[in-house]
C-alpha positions in Angstrom: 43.0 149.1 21.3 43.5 145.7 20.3 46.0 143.1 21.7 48.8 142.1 19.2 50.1 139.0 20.9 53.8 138.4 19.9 54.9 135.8 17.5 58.2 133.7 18.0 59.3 131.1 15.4 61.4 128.8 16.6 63.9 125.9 15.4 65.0 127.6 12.4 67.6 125.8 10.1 67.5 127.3 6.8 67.8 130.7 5.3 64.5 130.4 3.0 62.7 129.9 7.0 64.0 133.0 8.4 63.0 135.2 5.3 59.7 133.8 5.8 59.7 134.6 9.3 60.5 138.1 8.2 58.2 138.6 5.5 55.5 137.3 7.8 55.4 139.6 10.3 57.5 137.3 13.2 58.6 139.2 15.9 61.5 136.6 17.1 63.1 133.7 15.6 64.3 131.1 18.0 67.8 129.3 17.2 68.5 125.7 19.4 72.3 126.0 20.3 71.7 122.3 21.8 73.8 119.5 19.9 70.8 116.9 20.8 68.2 118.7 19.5 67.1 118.4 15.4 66.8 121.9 15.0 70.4 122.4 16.3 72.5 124.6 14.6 76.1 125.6 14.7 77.2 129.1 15.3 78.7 129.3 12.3 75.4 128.2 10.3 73.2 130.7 12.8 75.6 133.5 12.0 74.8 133.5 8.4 70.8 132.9 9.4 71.2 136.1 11.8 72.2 138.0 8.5 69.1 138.1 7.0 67.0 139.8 9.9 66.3 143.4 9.5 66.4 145.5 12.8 63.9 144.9 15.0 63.4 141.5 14.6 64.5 139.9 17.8 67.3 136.6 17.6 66.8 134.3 20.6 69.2 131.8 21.4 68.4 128.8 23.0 70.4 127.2 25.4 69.9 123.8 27.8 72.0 123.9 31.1 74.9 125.7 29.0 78.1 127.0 30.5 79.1 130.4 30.3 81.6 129.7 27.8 79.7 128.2 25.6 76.9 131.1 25.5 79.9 133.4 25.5 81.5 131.5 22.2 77.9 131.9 20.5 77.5 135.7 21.1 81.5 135.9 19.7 79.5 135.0 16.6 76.0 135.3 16.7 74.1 138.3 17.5 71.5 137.4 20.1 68.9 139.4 21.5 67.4 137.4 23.9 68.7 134.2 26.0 66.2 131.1 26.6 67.4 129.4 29.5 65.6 125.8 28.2 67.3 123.1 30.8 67.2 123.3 34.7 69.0 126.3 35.1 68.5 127.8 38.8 67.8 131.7 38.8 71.4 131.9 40.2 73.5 130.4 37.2 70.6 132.5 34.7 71.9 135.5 36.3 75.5 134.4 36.1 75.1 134.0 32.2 73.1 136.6 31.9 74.6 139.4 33.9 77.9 138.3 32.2 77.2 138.1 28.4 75.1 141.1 29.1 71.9 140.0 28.0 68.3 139.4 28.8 67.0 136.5 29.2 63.4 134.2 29.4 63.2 131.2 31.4 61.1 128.2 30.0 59.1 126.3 32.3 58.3 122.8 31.4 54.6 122.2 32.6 54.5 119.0 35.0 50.4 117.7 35.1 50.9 118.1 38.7 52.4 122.0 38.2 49.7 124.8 40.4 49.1 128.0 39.1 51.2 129.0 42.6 54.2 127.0 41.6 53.9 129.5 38.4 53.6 132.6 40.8 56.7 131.5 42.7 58.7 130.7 39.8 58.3 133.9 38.5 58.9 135.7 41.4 62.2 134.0 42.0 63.7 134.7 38.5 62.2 138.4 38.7 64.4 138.7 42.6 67.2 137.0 41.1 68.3 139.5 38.1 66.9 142.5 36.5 67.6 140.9 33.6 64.6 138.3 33.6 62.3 139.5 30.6 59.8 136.5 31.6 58.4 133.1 31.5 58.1 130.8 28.5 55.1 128.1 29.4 56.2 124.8 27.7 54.8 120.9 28.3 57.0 118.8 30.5 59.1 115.8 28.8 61.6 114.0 30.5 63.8 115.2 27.0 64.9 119.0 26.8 62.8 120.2 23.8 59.3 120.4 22.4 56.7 117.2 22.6 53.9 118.7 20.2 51.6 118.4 23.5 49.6 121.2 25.0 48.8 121.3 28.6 46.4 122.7 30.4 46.1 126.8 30.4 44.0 126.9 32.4 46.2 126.6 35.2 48.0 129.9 34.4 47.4 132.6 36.5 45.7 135.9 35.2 49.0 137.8 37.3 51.4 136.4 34.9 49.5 135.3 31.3 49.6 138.9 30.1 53.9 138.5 30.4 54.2 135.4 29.4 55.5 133.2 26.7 52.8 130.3 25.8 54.6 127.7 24.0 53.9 123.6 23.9 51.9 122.0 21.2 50.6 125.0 19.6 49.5 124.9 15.7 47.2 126.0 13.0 44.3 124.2 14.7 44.4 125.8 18.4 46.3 128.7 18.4 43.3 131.0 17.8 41.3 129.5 21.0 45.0 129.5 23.1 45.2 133.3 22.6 42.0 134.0 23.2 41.9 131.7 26.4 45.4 133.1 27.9 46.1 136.2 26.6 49.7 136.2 26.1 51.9 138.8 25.8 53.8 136.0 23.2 53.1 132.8 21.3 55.9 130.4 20.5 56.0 127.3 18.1 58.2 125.2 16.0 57.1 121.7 15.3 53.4 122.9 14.6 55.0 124.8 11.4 57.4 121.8 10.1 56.8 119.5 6.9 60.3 117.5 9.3 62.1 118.3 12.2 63.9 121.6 11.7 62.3 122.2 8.3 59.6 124.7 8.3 56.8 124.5 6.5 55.6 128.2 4.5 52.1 127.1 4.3 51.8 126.8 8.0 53.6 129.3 8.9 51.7 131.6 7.2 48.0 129.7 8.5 50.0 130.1 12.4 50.7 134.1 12.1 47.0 134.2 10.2 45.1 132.3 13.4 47.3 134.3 15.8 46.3 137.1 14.2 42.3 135.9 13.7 42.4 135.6 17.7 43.7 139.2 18.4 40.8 140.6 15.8 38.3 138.7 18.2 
């Protein structure tokens, strides 16, 4: 049977992005609920993007070292699927949030150049112990910023245990997505500025060539 690896489109700002998303095939979109980002967006403004998702496709809220309230305030409005704990949350305070907005939740790791493939074991491992609730990792390259750098790092560092579950994000695009999947494996693929004409402004061109070389790379 052959491997469909998960597609999540992230950063969405604009309506016309979302029914692209859709009519491509997306599995997830990704909203930034944090104000420093450029794909930020209100509640209110992600309420009305929410409304054009059929059922199935899954909503994931991003959040950077968030209080409760301020998830809970989002899900008064929004309806989220998933949490993506994006800051330096401890698997403590993701359970807190999580276990109280009852949701699921991933936890993005940024990748430090000095990161082992056994600092990815324990990491896992630690979120998994801390709440039922953990769906996973998200695999992102370390900035000193919270958000995306457009860099890759190196996959080859992730370990087989793990790559079929997790999230491979950082630097993907048109040009390597095809040889990331077939390298890792992924259960999921996640990009944002590798589909943009700007910063929050998605591009339909690329997002079509992404799902099209995620797709090539699952035929292979």
């Amino acid at each position: 049977m052959t491997h469909r690896t998960r597609i999540k489109l992230c950063g969405l700002t604009r309506s016309e992005d979302v029914r692209q998303a859709v009519a491509l095939g997306a599995d997830a979109i990704g909203l930034v609920f944090y104000a420093p980002s450029p794909r930020y967006v209100a509640p209110e403004t992600a309420a009305r993007l929410a409304e054009a998702l059929p059922p199935m496709v899954s909503t994931v809220g991003l959040f950077v070292n968030a209080e409760l309230g301020e998830v809970t305030e989002v899900l008064r409005r929004v309806p989220l699927s998933l949490l993506q704990f994006h800051g330096d949350e401890t698997p403590a305070q993701c359970r807190e949030i999580a276990e109280a907005v009852r949701r699921p939740f991933i936890r993005a790791l940024r990748i430090r150049p000095d990161t082992t493939a056994a600092d990815l074991l324990e990491s896992q491992a630690a979120y998994r112990t801390a709440s039922p609730l953990f769906s996973g990792l998200l695999l992102d390259t370390w900035s000193d910023a919270y958000g995306g750098t457009g860099k890759v790092f190196d996959w080859s560092l992730i370990p087989a245990e793990i790559a079929h579950q997790a999230v491979l994000s950082g630097g993907l695009n048109v040009q390597n997505v095809t040889d990331a999947v077939r390298q890792v494996r992924p259960y999921a693929v996640d990009v944002s500025s590798g589909i943009e004409s700007a910063k929050g402004i998605k591009d339909a061109a690329l997002m079509r060539a992404f799902v099209s070389a995620v797709r090539a790379a699952d035929e292979q």
